[in-house]
C-alpha positions as CSV (number, residue, x, y, z in Angstrom):
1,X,7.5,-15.2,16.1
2,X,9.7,-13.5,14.4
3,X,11.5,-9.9,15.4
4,X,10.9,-6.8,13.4
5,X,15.1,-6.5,12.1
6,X,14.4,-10.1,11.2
7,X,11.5,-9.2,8.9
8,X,13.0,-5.9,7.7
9,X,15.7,-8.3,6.8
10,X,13.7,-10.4,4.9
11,X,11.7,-7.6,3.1
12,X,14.8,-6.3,2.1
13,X,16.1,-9.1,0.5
14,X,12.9,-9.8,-1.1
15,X,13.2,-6.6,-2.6
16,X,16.5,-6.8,-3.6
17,X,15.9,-10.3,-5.1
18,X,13.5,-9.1,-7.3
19,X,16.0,-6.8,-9.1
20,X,14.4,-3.5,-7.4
21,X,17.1,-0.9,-6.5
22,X,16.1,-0.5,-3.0
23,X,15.6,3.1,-1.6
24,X,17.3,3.9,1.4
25,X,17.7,0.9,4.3
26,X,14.8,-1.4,5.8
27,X,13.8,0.3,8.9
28,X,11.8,-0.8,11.8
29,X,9.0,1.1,13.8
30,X,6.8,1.6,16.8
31,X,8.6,-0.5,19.5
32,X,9.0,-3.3,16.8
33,X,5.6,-3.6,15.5
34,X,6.8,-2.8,12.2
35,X,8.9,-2.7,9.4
36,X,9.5,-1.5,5.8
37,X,11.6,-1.0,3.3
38,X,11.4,0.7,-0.4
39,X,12.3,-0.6,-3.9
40,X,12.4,1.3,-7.1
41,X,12.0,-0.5,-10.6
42,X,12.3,1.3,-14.1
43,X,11.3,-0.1,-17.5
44,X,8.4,-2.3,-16.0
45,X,4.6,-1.9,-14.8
46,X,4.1,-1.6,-11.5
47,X,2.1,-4.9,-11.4
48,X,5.0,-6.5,-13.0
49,X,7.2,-5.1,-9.8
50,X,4.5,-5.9,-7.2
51,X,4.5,-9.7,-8.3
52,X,8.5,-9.5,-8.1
53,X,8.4,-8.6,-5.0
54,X,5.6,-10.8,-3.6
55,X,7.0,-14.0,-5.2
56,X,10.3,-13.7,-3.4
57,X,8.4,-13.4,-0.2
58,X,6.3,-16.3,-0.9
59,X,9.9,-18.2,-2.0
60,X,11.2,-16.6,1.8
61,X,7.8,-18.6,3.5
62,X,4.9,-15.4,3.7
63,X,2.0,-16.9,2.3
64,X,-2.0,-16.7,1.6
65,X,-1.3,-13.9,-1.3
66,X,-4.4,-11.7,-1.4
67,X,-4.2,-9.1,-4.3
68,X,-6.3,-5.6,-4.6
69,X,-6.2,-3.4,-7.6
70,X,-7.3,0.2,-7.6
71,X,-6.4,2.7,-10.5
72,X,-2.8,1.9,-11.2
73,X,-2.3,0.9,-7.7
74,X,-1.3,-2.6,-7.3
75,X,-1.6,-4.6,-3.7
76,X,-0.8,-8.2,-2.2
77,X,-1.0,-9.0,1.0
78,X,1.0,-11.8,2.6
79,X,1.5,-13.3,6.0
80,X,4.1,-15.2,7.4
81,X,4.6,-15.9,11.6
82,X,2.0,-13.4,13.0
83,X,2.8,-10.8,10.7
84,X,0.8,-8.7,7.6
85,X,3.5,-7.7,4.5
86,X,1.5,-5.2,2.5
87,X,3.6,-4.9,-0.9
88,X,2.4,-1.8,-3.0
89,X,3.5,-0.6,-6.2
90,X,3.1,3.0,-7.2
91,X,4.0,4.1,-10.9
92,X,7.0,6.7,-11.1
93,X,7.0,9.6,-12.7
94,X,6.5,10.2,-16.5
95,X,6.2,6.0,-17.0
96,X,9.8,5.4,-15.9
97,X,9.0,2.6,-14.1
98,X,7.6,2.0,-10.3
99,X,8.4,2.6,-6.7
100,X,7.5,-0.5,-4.6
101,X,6.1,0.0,-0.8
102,X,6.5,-3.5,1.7
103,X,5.4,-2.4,5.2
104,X,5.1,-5.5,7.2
105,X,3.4,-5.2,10.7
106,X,3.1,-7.5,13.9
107,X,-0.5,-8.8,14.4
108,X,-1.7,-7.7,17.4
109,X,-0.5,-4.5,17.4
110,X,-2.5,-1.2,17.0
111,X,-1.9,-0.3,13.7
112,X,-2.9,3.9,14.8
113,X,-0.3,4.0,17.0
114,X,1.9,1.1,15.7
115,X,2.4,-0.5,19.5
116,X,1.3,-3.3,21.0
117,X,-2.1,-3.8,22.1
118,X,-3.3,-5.1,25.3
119,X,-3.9,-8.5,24.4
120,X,-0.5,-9.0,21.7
């Protein structure tokens, strides 16, 4: 399994791969049950930015791609060595373009309180 600076590693170049401008540094969370990092795109949808992003994880070895739409929210899930990337896209202001969201977290962990759970 992998450790959380290895996956905010990966999520950040992911992000970076894509052609996002990434938004402060990867970070990593709750005892190292997660990690995340932000991206921002301009001149593209944010569906556009969320399949960017999810394809260079998918080339990095996260797989089983599940993708939700709500409004002009776009999400794909991904998994890769007992952990859950959520990759979100959210549209900037005015139509500039869109700020992307990957929050990976370790399976077994409680996602309320982001630290282990008694049996992971």
């Amino acid at each position: 399994m992998s450790s959380a600076a290895e996956v905010a590693e990966e999520l950040s170049r992911a992000v970076e791969a894509a052609g996002l401008e990434t938004v402060g540094e990867a970070r990593t969370e709750g005892g190292g049950c997660a990690a995340d990092v932000m991206g921002k795109m301009t001149g593209v949808p944010t569906a556009d930015a969320v399949g960017a992003v999810a394809d260079r994880l998918a080339e990095e070895g996260w797989r089983d791609p599940a993708s939700t739409e709500t409004g002009e929210m776009r999400q794909v899930l991904l998994t890769e060595r007992g952990w859950t990337a959520r990759v979100r896209a959210y549209p900037g202001p005015e139509g500039t373009g869109a700020f992307v969201a990957v929050v990976a977290t370790r399976d077994g962990c409680d996602t309320g309180t982001a630290e282990p759970s008694a049996g992971g």
